[in-house]
C-alpha positions, -999 to +999 in steps of 0.1 A: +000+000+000+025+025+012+049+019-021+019+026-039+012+059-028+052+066-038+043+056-073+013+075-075+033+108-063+064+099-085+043+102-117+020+129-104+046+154-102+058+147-135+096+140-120+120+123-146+109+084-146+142+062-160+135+033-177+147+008-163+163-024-185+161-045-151+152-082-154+117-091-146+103-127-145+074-140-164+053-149-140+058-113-121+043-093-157+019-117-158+002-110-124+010-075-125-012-073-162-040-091-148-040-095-108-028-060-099-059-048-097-068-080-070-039-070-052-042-033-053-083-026-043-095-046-016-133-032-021-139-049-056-175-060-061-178-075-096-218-082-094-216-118-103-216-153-085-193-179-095-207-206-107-197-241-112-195-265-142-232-276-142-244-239-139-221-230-163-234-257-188-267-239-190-255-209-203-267-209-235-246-177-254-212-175-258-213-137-240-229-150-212-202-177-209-175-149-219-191-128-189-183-153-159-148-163-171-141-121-173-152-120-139-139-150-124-125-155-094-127-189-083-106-224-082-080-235-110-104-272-107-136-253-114-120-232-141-108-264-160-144-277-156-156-253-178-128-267-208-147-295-219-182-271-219-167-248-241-154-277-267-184-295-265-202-262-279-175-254-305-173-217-303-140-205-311-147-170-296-153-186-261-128-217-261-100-187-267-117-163-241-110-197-217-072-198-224-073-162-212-094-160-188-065-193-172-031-163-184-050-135-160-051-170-131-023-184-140-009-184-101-034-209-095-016-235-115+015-259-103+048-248-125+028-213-133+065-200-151+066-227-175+025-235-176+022-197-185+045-202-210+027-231-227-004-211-224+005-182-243+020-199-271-012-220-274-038-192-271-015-177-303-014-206-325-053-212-318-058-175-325-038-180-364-055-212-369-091-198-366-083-167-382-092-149-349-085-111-358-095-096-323-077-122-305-047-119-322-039-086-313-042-097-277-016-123-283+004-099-301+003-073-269+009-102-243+038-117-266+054-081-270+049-076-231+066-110-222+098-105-245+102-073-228+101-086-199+125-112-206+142-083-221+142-105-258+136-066-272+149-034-262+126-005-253+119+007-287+112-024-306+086-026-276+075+008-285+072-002-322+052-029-319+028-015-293+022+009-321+015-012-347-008-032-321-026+001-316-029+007-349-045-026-354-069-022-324-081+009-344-089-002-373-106-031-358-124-012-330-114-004-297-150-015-285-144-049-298-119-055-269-141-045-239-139-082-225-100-080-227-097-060-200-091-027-224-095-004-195-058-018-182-043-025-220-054+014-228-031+022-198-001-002-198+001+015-238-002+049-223+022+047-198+047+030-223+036+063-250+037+087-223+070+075-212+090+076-249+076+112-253+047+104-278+022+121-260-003+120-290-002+083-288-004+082-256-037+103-253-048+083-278-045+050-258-056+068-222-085+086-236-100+046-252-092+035-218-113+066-203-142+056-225-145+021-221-140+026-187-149-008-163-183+005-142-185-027-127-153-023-100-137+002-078-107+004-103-079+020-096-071+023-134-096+048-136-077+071-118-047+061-132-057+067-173-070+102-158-039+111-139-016+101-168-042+128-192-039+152-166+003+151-167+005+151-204-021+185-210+006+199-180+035+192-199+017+206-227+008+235-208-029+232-218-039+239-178-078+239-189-080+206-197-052+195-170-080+214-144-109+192-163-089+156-160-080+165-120-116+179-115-123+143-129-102+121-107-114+142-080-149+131-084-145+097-094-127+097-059-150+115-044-178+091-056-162+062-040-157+078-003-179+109-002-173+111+036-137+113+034-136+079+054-097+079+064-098+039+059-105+039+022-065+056+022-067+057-017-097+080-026-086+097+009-051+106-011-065+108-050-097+138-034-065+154-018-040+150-045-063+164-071-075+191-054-038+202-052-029+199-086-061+220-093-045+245-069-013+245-091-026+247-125-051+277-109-013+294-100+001+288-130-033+309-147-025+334-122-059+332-100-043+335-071-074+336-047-090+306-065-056+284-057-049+297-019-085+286-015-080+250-034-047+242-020-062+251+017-089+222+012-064+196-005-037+203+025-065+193+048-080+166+030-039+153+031-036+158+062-069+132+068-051+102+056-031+088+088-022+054+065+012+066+056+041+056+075+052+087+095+079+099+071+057+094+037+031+117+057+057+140+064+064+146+026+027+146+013+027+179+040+052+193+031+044+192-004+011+208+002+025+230+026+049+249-004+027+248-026+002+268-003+032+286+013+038+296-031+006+312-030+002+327+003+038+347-009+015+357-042-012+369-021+017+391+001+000+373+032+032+369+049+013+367+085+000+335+069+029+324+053+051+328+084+034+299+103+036+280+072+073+286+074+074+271+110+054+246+100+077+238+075+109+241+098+095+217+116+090+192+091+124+195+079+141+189+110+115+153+116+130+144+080+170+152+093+169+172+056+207+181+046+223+210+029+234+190+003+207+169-003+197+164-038+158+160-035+142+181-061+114+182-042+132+211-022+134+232-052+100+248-043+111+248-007+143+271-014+124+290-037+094+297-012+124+308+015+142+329-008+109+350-013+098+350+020+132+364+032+131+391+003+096+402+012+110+405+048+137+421+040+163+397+047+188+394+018+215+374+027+188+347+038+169+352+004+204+348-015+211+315+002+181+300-003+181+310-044+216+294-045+206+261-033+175+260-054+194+272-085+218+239-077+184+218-076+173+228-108+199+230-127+210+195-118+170+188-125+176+205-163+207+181-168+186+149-159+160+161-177+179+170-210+192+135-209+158+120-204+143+144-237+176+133-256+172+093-249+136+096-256+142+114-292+165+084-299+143+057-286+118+070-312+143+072-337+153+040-336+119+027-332+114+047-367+143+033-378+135-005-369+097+003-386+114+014-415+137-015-420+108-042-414+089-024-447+116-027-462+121-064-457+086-067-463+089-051-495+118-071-503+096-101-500+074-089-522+098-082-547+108-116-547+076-130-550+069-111-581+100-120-595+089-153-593+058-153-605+071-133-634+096-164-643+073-187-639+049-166-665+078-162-690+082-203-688+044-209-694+040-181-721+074-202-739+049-234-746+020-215-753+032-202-793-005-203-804-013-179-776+016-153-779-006-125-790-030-128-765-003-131-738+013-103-747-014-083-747-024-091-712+011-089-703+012-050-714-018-046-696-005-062-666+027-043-667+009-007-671-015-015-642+018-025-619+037+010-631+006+027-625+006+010-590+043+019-587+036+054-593+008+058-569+029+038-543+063+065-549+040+094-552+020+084-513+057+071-500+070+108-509+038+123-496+043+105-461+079+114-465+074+149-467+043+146-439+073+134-419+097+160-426+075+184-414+068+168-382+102+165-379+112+196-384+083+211-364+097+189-333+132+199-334+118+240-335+099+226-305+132+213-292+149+248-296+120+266-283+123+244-251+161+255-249+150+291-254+122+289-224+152+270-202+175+294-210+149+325-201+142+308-164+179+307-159+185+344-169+188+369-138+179+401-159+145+407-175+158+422-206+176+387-213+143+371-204+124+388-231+150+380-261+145+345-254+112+346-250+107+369-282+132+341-297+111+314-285+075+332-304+100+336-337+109+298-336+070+286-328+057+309-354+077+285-381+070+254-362+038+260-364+035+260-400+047+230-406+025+216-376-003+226-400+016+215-430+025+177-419-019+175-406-029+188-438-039+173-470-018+198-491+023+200-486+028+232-497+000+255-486-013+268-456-050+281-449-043+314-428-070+317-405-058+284-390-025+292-391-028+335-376-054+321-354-035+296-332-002+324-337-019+351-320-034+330-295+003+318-286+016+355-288-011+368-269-006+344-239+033+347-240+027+382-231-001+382-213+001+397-174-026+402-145-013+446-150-027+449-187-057+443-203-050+442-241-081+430-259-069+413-292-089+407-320-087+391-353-102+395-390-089+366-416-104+357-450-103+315-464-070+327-482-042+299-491-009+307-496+022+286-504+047+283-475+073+303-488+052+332-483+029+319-453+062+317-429+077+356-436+043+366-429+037+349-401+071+360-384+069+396-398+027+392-375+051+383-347+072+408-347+048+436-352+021+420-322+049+420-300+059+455-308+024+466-299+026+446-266+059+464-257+054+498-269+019+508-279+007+507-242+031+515-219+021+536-183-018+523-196-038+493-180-064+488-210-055+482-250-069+470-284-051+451-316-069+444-345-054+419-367-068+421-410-060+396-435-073+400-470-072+395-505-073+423-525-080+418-563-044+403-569-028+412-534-029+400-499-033+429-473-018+421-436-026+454-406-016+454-375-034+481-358-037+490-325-050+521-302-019+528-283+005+558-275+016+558-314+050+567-322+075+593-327+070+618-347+108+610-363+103+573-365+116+560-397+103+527-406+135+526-432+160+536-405+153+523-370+182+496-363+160+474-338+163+440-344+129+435-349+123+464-375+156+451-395+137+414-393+106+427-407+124+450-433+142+420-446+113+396-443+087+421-464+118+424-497+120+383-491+084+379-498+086+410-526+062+432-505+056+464-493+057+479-460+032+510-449+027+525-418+008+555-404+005+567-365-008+599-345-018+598-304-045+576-309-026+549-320-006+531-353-017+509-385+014+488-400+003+473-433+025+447-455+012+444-489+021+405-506 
C-alpha cells in the first residue's frame, strides 16, 4: 500500500521516470497485467456469483459464458471444468476467451513459469489457426509484453510494436476488446507512449481507456488513465483541460468515499492529491485567490489520511505546505505564510533534511524561503536559499535533458527498426513477383498459339503495376514529406524548449524577453509545418488556422494580471504557399509584440486588430492598435532594432511592401504581398 502511494506521487509530479532495463520474470508481468488490480483494491464488487460447471453448462450464449470467465474468481479445478463445456459447444470465440481467462489466473496452476508459457503460445497458434483477428492482437500485446520482460527486445522495438498493435486495435475497434480487459491494456500503452515522449499516442490510448471505462469495479485504473491525461495536458501547458482531468479524478474519488472515510487511504489521497494539482494549475493561470482557497482544502484533505508511514506523511505535508506557502507569498500574506514557514521548519528537522541533499522536491522549498526572506527584507537569507535551489534545478535541467535526448533516440530508432521491417517486407514482395514473373515467362514459352493474346495481357499487366508503382512513390513521398515536417516542427519545438530553459535561468529581464521573443519567432515557423505535416496539401497553408493559433500563442506569452490588451482578429479563407505563409507569419510576430511592448506603456487597458485580405491580386496584412503611437521621427527605413531590421528583410523576401501611419491615438502597420 504505502509503495503505492510513492508511485502515485512519482508520476503525479511529472519528476524524470528512467527506464529501467532490469530483469523481470514472467510470472511477475503476468500477475502484474491481470492481478494487480486483485492485489491493489480490496473493495472490488464484480456483481456476479461464481458458478460451477453444471451452472455454467446452461449458459446458452457464448457472451454469457465470456461474462463469468471475465469475472472470475474462483478455483483452477472449477475453471478447468468449464474446458470440456466450451469444446463441447465449438465456439471458437469462447474456447480462446478460456485460455485467457487461465493467463490472467495463472498463479493458480502448479509450474505457473513454464505452464504460463505453454499457455501463451497455445492461445497464439489457436488465434492464427481460426483466423481470430480480435484475439490476435491480444496475443500480439501479451507476446510483446513478455519479450520485454524477458528483455528479448529493447525498449523501442517494444514501442514499435505497441504501435502497430494500436494501430490494429483501431482499425478493428477499440469497443471490440471490452472483454479484454481494455480499461488496463489502454493504460499499460499509455504509460509506455507517455514514457518515450509520444504524448499523442499516448492520449490516444488513455482517452479509449477513459471511455471504455470498467463501471463494474472500484478500479484503480480509472484514476490512473485520468492522472496520466492530466500530466500530459501539464506538460503541454494546456492547464484547462489538465484542471478538467484533476476535477475528474477528484470526483470519481470522491464518488467512492464521499465522507472522506480515512480507511479507504486511496480516494482519501487521490480527493486530496487532485485538489492540489487543481490549486497549481489555478497558480500557474495566475488566480491566485482561487488556488490559496484550493490548495487550503487539499492540505487538509492530506492531512486526513493517517495510512502513511510517519515519514511518507511528512512529505505529502510538506508538499502541500509549499505549494500553499507559493501562494500565500502571491497573495503578500506573509502573517499567513510565516506559520507556514514554522510549520515547515519543523517538518524539515523530523526528516533530518541536509544541505546537500539532492531531492528536487526542495526546489520549491528554497524558492518559497528565498521569497519570503526578500519580502522581509532579509537578503542574505533570500540569497542563500536561491543558490541552493538554483543547484536543484539545474541538476533537475541536466537529468531532464538526458531523459528528452534518450527519448528522441528511442523513437528514432523505433522509426528506424519500422522502416527497415517495410523494407524487408517489400523485399519479400519483390521476390515474389520475381517469381511469378519467371514462372509466366516459362508458361508463355509453350503457349506459341497464344503469344498475341499473352502479350497483350502482359502489357496490360505491366501498365496496371507502373501505375501502382507510381501511386505507391508518389503516397511514399507524400508520407515522406508529412514526416519532414513533423520532424522539423519537433526539433523547432526542441529549440523553443532551450529558449524557455535558458529564459528561467537568466537573472535580468531584458535577457528574459529576447529568449522569450526568440522562442514566439521559432513557434511561429513550427507551427506552420504543424499545419503542414496535418494537412492534405504540402505546400500551402490556410491562414485563418494558421494566424489564429499564432496570435493566441503571442497573446498568452505576453499576457500579465497589469494589462488588459483585448486582441482581436479578422482573416479571409485565403491559401498561400509556404514560402510566403512563414515571412508573414514571423513579420505578424514581430509587429504583435511591438504593440505589446510599446503601444501601451504607463496604460492598463488596449486594443489590436489583426486584418488579412485579398485584395484583387494582393494580400493585405494590418496590425493596428490604439496605443501611444510613435515618434513623430520614427523612420520605418531607419530604425536599427532587431525587430524592425527582421521585418524590413522579411517584407523584400516575400517581394512586399511595408506602410505605416500613426498619431496619439494609435498606429496601422500594413505589409502588402
Amino acid at each position: 500500500m504505502k509503495k503505492e502511494v510513492l508511485r502515485f506521487q512519482k508520476y503525479s509530479k511529472h519528476e524524470v521516470v528512467e527506464v529501467s532495463d532490469k530483469d523481470h520474470t514472467f510470472l511477475l508481468i503476468r500477475w502484474m497485467l491481470f492481478g494487480f488490480i486483485f492485489l491493489v483494491s480490496s473493495t472490488l464488487s464484480f456483481g456476479v456469483d461464481q458458478v460451477d460447471a453444471e451452472e455454467f453448462s446452461k449458459i446458452k450464449t457464448p457472451e454469457g459464458q465470456i461474462y463469468v470467465m471475465r469475472n472470475f474468481q474462483s478455483s483452477r479445478e472449477v475453471l478447468d471444468s468449464y474446458f470440456p463445456i466450451l469444446s463441447k459447444r465449438g465456439n471458437n470465440k469462447a474456447i480462446f476467451f478460456w485460455y485467457y481467462a487461465k493467463d490472467r489466473n495463472i498463479m493458480l496452476y502448479p509450474n505457473s513459469f513454464q505452464e504460463g508459457k505453454r499457455n501463451l503460445k497455445i492461445m497464439t497458434d489457436f488465434a492464427k489457426k481460426h483466423d481470430l483477428e480480435i484475439e490476435f492482437q491480444i496475443t500480439e500485446y501479451l507476446n510483446t509484453v513478455t519479450l520485454r520482460a524477458n528483455n528479448k527486445i529493447d525498449i523501442q522495438q517494444h514501442y514499435s510494436k505497441f504501435l502497430d498493435i494500436l494501430e490494429s486495435m483501431r482499425k478493428i475497434g477499440f469497443n471490440h476488446f471490452i472483454d479484454f480487459d481494455l480499461e488496463i491494456l489502454m493504460y499499460n500503452f499509455g504509460l509506455l507512449f507517455y514514457e518515450i515522449g509520444d504524448y499523442e499516442k499516448a492520449l490516444l490510448a488513455l482517452k479509449e481507456g477513459e471511455k471504455n471505462k470498467v463501471t463494474s469495479i472500484k478500479s484503480i485504473y480509472q484514476t490512473l488513465n485520468l492522472n496520466l491525461i492530466e500530466n500530459i495536458y501539464s506538460i503541454q501547458k494546456d492547464y484547462d483541460k489538465s484542471i478538467a482531468y484533476a476535477q475528474k479524478i477528484y470526483e470519481l474519488n470522491k464518488g467512492f468515499n464521499p465522507k472522506l472515510d480515512p480507511t479507504d487511504w486511496r480516494s482519501v489521497f487521490w480527493q486530496g492529491f487532485s485538489t492540489l494539482s487543481i490549486a497549481e494549475y489555478k497558480l500557474r493561470q495566475g488566480k491566485f485567490q482561487q488556488a490559496e482557497n484550493l490548495a487550503i482544502k487539499g492540505y487538509e484533505i492530506i492531512n486526513l489520511n493517517q495510512n502513511y508511514e510517519e515519514l511518507q506523511q511528512l512529505w505529502a505535508e510538506f508538499e502541500a505546505i509549499q505549494l500553499l506557502l507559493q501562494i500565500k507569498l502571491k497573495l503578500n500574506k506573509l502573517l499567513d505564510a510565516e506559520s507556514l514557514v514554522k510549520r515547515t521548519e519543523e517538518i524539515v528537522k523530523k526528516l533530518k533534511i541536509k544541505a546537500d541533499n539532492e531531492d528536487f522536491r526542495l526546489i520549491k522549498y528554497y524558492n518559497n524561503l528565498s521569497d519570503y526572506y526578500e519580502k522581509k527584507g532579509n537578503f542574505q537569507k533570500s540569497l542563500s536559499y536561491l543558490k541552493n535551489a538554483r543547484k536543484l534545478e539545474i541538476l533537475k535541467e541536466v537529468q531532464n535533458d538526458k531523459r528528452n535526448l534518450w527519448r528522441i533516440e528511442m523513437r528514432v530508432k523505433a522509426e528506424d527498426y519500422q522502416t527497415n521491417l517495410a523494407r524487408i517486407e517489400d523485399e519479400r514482395k519483390q521476390q515474389n513477383m520475381l517469381t511469378y514473373v519467371v514462372i509466366v515467362v516459362f508458361v508463355l514459352g509453350f503457349v506459341v498459339a497464344f503469344l498475341s493474346y499473352r502479350r497483350i495481357s502482359s502489357k496490360n499487366k505491366t501498365i496496371d503495376l507502373q501505375k501502382n508503382d507510381l501511386q505507391k512513390n508518389l503516397l511514399e513521398k507524400e508520407n515522406l514529406l508529412k514526416e519532414i515536417h513533423h520532424r522539423v516542427k519537433n526539433n523547432l519545438q526542441i529549440i523553443s524548449v532551450i529558449f524557455d530553459k535558458q529564459a528561467r535561468l537568466a537573472t535580468d529581464e531584458q535577457t528574459k524577453k529576447l529568449m522569450r521573443e526568440g522562442q514566439d519567432r521559432v513557434f511561429s515557423i513550427a507551427l506552420v509545418h504543424e499545419n503542414l505535416y496535418q494537412s492534405e496539401n504540402l505546400t500551402t497553408i490556410r491562414m485563418r488556422t494558421y494566424l489564429e493559433m499564432l496570435t493566441q500563442n503571442i497573446e498568452n506569452s505576453h499576457k500579465n494580471e497589469h494589462q488588459a490588451i483585448e486582441l482581436s482578429l479578422d482573416v479571409d479563407d485565403s491559401i498561400l504557399e509556404i514560402d510566403t505563409a512563414i515571412p508573414l507569419g514571423l513579420i505578424l510576430n514581430e509587429l504583435i509584440t511591438n504593440c505589446y511592448k510599446y503601444a501601451f506603456k504607463n496604460r492598463t487597458l488596449g486594443k489590436i486588430q489583426i486584418c488579412f485580405h485579398k485584395k484583387e491580386n494582393e494580400f493585405v496584412l494590418t496590425v493596428k492598435d490604439n496605443g501611444i503611437g510613435l515618434s513623430d521621427d520614427f523612420d520605418v527605413s531607419k530604425t536599427k532594432t532587431l525587430g524592425m531590421n527582421l521585418i524590413r528583410g522579411l517584407v523584400r523576401q516575400i517581394s512586399g511592401k511595408l506602410d505605416f501611419s500613426t498619431d496619439n491615438q494609435g498606429t496601422v502597420f500594413s505589409v502588402i504581398v
